[in-house]
C-alpha positions in Angstrom: -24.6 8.2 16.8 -21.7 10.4 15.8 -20.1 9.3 12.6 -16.8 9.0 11.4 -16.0 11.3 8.0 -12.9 10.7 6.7 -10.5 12.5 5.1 -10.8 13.5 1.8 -8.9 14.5 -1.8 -10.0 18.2 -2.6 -10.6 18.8 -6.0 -7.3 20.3 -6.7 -5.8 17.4 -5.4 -7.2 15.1 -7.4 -6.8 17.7 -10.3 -3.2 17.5 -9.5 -2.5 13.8 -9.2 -3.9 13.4 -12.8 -1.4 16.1 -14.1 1.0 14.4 -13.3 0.0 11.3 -15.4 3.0 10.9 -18.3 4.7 8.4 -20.5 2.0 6.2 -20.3 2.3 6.0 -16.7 0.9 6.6 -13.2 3.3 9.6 -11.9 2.9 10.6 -8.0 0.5 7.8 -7.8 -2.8 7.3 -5.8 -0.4 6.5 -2.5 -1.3 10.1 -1.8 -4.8 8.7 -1.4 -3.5 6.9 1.7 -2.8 9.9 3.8 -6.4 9.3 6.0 -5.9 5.7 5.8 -4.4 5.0 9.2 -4.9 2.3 12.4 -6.2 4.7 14.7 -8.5 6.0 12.4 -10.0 2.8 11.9 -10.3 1.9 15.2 -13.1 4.8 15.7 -14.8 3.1 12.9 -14.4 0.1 14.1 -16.1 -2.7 15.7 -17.0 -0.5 18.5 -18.7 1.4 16.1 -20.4 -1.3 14.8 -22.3 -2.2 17.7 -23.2 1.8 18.7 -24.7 1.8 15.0 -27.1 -1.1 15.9 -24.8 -2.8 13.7 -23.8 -6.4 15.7 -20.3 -7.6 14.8 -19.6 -10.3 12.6 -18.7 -14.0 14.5 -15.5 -15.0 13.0 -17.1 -16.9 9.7 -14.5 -16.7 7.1 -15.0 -18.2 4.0 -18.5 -17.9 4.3 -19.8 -17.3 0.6 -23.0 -17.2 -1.0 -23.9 -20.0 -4.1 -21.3 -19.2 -6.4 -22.7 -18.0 -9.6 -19.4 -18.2 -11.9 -20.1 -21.0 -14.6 -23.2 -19.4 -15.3 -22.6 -15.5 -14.5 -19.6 -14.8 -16.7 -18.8 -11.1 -14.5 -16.6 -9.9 -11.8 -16.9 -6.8 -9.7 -14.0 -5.3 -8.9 -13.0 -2.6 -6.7 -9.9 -1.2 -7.1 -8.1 2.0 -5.8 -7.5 5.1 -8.9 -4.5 5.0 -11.4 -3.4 1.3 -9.9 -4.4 -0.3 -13.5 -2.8 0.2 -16.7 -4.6 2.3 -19.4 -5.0 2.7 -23.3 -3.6 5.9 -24.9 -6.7 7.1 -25.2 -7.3 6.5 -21.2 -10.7 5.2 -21.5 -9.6 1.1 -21.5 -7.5 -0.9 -19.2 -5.4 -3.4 -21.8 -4.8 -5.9 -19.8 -8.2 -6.6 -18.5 -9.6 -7.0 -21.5 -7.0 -9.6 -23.0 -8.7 -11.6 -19.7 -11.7 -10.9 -20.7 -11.0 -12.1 -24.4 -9.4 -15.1 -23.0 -12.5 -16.3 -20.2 -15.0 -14.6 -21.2 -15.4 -12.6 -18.0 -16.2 -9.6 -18.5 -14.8 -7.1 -15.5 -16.7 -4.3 -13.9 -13.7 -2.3 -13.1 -14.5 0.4 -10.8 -12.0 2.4 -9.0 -14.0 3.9 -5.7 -11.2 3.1 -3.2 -10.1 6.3 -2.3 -9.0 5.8 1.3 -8.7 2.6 3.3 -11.1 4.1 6.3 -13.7 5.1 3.9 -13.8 2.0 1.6 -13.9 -0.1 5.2 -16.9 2.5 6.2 -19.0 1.4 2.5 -18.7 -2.4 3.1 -18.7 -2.3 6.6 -22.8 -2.7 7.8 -23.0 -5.4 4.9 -20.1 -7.4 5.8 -21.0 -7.3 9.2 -24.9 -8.6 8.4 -23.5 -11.0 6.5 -24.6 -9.8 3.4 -23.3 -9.8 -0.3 -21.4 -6.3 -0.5 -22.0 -6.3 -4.8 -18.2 -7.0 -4.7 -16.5 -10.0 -5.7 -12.6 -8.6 -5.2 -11.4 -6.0 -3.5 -7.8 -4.1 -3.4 -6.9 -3.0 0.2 -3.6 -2.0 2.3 -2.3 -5.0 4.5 -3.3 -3.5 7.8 -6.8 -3.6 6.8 -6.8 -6.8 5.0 -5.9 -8.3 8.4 -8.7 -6.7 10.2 -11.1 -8.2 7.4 -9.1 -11.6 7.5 -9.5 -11.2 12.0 -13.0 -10.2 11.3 -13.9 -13.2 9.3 -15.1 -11.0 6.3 -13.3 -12.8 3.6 -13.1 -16.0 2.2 -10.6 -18.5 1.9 -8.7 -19.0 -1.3 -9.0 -21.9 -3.2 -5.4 -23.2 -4.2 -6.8 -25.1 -7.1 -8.1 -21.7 -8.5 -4.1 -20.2 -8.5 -1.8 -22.5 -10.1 0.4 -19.3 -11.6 -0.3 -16.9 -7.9 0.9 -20.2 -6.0 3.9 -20.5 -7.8 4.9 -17.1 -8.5 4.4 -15.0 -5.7 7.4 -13.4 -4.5 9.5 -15.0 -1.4 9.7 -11.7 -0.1 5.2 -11.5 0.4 4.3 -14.9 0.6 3.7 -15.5 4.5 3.1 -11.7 6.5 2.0 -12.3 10.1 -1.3 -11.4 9.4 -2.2 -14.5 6.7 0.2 -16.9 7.0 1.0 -18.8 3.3 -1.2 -16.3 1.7 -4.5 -18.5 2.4 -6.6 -15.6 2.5 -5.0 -12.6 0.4 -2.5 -12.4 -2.7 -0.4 -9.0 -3.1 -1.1 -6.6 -5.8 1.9 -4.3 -5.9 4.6 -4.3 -2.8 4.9 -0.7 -1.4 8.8 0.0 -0.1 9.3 3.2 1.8 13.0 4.2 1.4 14.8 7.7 1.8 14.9 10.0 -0.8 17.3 13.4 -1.1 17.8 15.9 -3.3 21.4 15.8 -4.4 21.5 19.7 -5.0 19.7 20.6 -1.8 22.5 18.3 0.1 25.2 20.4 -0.9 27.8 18.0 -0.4 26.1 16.4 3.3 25.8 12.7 3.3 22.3 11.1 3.7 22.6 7.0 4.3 20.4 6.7 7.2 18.1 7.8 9.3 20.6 8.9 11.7 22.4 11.2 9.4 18.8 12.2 8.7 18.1 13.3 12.3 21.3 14.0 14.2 23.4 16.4 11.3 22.5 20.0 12.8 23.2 21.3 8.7 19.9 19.5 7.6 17.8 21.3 10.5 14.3 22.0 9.4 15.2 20.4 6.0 14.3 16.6 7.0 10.8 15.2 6.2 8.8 11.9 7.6 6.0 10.5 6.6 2.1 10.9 8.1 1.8 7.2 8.0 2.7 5.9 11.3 3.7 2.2 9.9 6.5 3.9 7.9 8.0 6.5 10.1 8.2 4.4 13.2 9.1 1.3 10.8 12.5 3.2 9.7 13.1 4.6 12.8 13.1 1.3 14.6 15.3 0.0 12.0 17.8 2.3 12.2 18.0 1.6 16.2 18.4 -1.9 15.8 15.0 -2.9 16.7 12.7 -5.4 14.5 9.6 -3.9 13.1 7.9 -7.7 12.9 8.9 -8.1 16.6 8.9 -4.5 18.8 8.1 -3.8 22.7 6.0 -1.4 23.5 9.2 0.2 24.9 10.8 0.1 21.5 7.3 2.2 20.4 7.6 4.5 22.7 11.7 5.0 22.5 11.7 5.4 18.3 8.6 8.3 19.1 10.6 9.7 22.4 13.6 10.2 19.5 11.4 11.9 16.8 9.8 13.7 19.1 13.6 15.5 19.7 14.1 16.2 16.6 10.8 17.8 15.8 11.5 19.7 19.0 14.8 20.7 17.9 13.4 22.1 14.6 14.8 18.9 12.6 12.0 17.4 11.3 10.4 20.1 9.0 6.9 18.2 8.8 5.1 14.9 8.9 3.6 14.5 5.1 1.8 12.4 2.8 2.7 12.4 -0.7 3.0 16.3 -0.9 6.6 15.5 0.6 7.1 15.4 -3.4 6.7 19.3 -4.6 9.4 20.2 -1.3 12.0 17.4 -2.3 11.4 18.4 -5.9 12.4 22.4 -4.9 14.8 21.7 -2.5 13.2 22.3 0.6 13.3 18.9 1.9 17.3 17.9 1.7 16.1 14.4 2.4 12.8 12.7 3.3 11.0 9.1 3.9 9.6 8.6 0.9 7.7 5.9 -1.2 9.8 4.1 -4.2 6.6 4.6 -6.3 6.7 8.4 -6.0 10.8 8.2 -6.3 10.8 6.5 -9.8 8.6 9.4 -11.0 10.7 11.5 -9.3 14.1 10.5 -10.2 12.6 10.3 -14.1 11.9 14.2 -14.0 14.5 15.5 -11.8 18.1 14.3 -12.3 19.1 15.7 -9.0 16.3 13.3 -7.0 17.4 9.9 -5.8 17.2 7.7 -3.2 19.2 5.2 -0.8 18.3 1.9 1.0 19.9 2.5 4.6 22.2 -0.7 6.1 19.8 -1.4 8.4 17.0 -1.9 6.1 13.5 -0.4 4.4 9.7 -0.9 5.3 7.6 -2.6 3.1 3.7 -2.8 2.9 1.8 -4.3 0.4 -1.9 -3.3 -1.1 -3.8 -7.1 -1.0 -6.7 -8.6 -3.2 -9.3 -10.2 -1.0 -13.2 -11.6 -2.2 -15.2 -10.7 0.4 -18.0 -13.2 2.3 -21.3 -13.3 0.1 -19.3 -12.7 -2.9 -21.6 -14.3 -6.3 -18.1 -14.9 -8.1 -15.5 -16.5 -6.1 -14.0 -19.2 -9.1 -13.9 -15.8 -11.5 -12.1 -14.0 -8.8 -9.8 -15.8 -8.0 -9.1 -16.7 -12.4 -8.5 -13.1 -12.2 -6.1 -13.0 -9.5 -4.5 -15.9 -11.0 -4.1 -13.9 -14.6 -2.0 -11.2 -12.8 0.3 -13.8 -11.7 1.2 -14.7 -15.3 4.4 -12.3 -16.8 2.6 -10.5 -19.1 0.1 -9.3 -17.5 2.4 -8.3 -14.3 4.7 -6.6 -16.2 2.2 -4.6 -18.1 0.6 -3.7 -14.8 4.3 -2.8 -13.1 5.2 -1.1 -16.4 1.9 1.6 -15.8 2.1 1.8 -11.8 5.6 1.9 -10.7 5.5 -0.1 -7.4 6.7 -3.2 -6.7 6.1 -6.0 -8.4 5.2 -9.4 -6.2 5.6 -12.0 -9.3 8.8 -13.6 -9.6 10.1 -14.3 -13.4 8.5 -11.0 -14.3 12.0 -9.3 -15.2 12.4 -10.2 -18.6 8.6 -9.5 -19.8 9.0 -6.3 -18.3 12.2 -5.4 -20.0 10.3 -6.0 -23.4 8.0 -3.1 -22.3 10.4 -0.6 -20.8 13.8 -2.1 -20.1 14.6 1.0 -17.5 11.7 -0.7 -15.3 12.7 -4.0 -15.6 16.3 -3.0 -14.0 14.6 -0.8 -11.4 15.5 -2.4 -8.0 12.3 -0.3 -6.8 10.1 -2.4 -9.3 12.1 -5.8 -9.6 14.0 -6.4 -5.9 16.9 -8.0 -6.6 17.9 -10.2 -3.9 20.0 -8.1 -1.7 17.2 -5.5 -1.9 14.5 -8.0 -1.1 16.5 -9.5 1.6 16.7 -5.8 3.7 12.7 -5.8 3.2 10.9 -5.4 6.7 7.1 -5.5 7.4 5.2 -4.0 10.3 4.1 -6.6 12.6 0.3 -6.9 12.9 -1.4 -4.8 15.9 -3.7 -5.7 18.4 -6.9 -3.3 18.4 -5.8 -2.2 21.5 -1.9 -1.3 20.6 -3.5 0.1 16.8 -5.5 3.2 19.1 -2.8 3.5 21.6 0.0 3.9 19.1 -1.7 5.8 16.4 -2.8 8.1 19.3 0.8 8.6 20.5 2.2 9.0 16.5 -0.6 11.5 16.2 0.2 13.7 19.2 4.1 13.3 17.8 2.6 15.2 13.9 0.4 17.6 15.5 -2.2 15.6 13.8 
């Protein structure tokens, strides 16, 4: 059969990302890792693929697990995405997983091999779908394709008893998406908020508070940016026409792409991007862009003249999920782990390093101990009025995933 390759990070890019590592923290972080990592990309690995491979899909199973082995295996395998855990000076050691292991005695195989959603999902695929252990006890993915797993039945159900400090202090603002109602299957590492950022110099003098001023002012032609990633440009598109992103026709879908589709025509929109929307905002050939609050933190750090703006009608938000996987040997140590990040200190250290948004309430004043700047950074800590414009992408059939992806795509060029 023919397979799927994904996109991937050239050497130079992933030269480039780890350049920009400063101040003990993750600069223009791995979101840039993302770019490949869309719906309709999945779909042609999906469970169509399965079944062309041989491969038959999974019946709906979840929480089926194998013996677990914690009491007596004291070890966790975790698979994590790159730069999304806080480091040592020396960047060999990750602090904060080994105070957990000094507490538990669990010692964590940390490996960062996510790289790109479609490609992880390609690796644990074929043993996932055989019911088989993938050598992975927890797993970091984005929220689209933690639903597919969760649909799938390719995870396993959380037990409550296991998160006393998850339960309690996950955010309002993540604890029931669409796509795992109450958290049962799924707690959030970071929250991801896609906002618009401008370059104040670049503006000279124009107004940027919306999408609208974004696309209509003729003065900002072929200086506007949007993003590759479908979920966020449609997401703030929708938003700024009144439409909810949780709730959207498929004649909403097609009216937010019939309107970018004008202003790329009209030479508006200078170019769908991933995170390389970064170097042109920083130079001043993006006036304004979407943009992702992790990057803009970095951003605003380095270059006075960057900042950003939460438009009236409100921002998208994602979030990047830990999941244990059927088959896993672990699950109790897992989900102790899980329950450790839950616990202020070891959230704020982790929000102190990455940047994004931080899904633990009561996390503020820890933080503020480690880098007070962070801990007053609406893009780290939402205060309420932020958290309360926070929108989420509802959940997508497999059938609406290809058709829109395939319509977004023919809108970029891609």
């Amino acid at each position: 059969m023919e397979q799927y390759e994904p996109d991937r990070l050239s050497p130079a890019q992933v030269a480039a990302m780890r350049r920009s590592l400063g101040n003990g923290r993750a600069a223009l972080s791995r979101r840039s890792l993302l770019r490949a990592g869309t719906g309709g990309a999945l779909a042609v690995g999906g469970l169509g693929a399965l079944s062309a491979c041989g491969i038959p899909a999974a019946k709906n199973t979840s929480g089926v697990s194998a013996e677990d082995h914690s009491a007596e295996e004291k070890e966790i395998d975790f698979s994590n995405w790159t730069e999304y855990m806080d480091v040592d000076d020396a960047g060999k050691r990750h602090p904060s997983l080994d105070r957990f292991t000094a507490r538990t005695g669990i010692k964590v195989k940390y490996t960062e091999d996510i790289n790109d959603n479609v490609e992880f999902f390609g690796k644990i695929k074929p043993q996932l779908a055989a019911g088989q252990d993938t050598g992975r006890d927890l797993i970091c993915v984005t929220d689209w394709l933690a639903a597919r797993l969760i649909r799938f039945g390719w995870v396993q159900k959380l037990d409550p008893s296991n998160l006393p400090h998850a339960y309690l202090s996950l955010s309002q603002q993540f604890r029931s998406p669409d796509w795992d109602p109450g958290r049962a299957y799924s707690y959030p590492w970071t929250g991801i908020s896609t906002v618009i950022a401008y370059n104040k110099k670049a503006l000279d003098g124009e107004e940027v508070k919306s999408v609208s001023d974004m696309l209509d002012n003729p003065r900002l032609k072929g200086r506007i940016g949007f993003l590759s990633e479908m979920r966020d440009s449609i997401g703030m598109t929708l938003l700024d026409m009144g439409k909810d992103p949780a709730k959207f026709t498929d004649d909403d879908y097609d009216a937010a792409i019939a309107r970018l589709q004008k202003a790329v025509d009209q030479g508006q929109i200078r170019r769908f991007t991933g995170n390389d929307y970064t170097s042109d905002l920083t130079k001043g050939d993006l006036a304004a862009c979407i943009a992702w609050a992790g990057d803009v933190v970095q951003l605003k750090a380095d270059t006075p003249d960057i900042d950003f703006v939460i438009p009236d009608s409100g921002y998208m938000t994602s979030t990047d999920n830990l999941l244990i996987p059927n088959r896993a040997r672990h699950k109790a140590n897992a989900e102790r782990l899980i329950d450790y990040y839950y616990e202020p200190k070891p959230a704020a250290e982790l929000a102190a390093y990455i940047n994004y948004v931080c899904p633990v309430d009561g996390v503020k004043a820890e933080l503020a101990k480690i880098d007070e700047d962070a801990a007053n950074n609406p893009l780290i800590i939402p205060d309420a009025a932020m958290a309360a414009k926070s929108h989420a992408f509802r959940s997508l059939s497999q059938q609406e995933e290809t058709a829109y992806e395939e319509k977004f795509a023919k809108l970029t060029g891609a």
